[in-house]
C-alpha positions in Angstrom: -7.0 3.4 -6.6 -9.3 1.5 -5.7 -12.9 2.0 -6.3 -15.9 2.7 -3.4 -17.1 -0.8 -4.5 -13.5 -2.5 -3.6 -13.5 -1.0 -0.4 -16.6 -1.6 0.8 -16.2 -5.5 -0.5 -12.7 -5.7 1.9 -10.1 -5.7 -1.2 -8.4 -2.1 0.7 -7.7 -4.4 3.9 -5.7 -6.8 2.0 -3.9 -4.6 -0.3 -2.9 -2.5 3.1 -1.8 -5.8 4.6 0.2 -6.8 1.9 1.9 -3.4 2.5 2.4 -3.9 5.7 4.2 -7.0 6.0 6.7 -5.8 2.7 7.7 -2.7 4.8 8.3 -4.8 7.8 10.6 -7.5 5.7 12.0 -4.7 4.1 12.8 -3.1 7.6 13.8 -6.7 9.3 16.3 -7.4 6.0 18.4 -3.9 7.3 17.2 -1.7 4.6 17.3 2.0 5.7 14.1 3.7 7.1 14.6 7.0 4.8 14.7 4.0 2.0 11.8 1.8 2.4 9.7 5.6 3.5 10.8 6.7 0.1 9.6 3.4 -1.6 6.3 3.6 0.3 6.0 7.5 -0.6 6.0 8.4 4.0 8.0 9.6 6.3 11.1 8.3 8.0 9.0 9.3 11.1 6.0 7.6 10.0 7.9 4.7 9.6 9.7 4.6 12.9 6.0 5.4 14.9 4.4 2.2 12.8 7.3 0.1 12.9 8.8 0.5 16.2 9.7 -3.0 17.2 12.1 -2.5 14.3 14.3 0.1 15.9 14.7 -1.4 19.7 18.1 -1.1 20.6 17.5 -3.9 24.0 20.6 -6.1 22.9 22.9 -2.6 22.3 25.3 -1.8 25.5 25.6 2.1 25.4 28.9 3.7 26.0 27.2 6.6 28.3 30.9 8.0 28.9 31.2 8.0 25.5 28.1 9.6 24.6 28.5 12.3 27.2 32.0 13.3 25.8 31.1 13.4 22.7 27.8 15.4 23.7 29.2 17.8 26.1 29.6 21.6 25.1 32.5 23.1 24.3 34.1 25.4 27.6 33.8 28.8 25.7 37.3 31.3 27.2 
């Protein structure tokens, strides 16, 4: 913790920056979101709202035949 006097001088800033750029190394070297949330003592979610250039799937082709088959409800008799 930092005290009122640390904060007010800046030293909070830095401290959250240095934060900031681990989680994104961690996140950019493949570690799991639930992992590097646990480390950091947040969410998964949290992570995936502040870190969502992280999780873009641009280069990914989806299979959307696939993904409705494997979606679609079962025909109930």
């Amino acid at each position: 913790m930092l005290s009122p006097d640390e904060v007010q001088a800046g030293l909070g800033e830095q401290v959250s920056s240095l934060r900031d750029s681990c989680l994104d190394r961690w996140l950019e070297a493949g570690v799991p979101a639930w992992g590097v949330a646990e480390w950091a003592g947040v969410s998964a979610s949290w992570i995936a709202l502040r870190y969502p250039h992280r999780f873009r799937l641009e280069d990914i082709e989806i299979d959307w035949e696939h993904l409705e088959e494997i979606l679609r409800l079962p025909d109930i008799p």
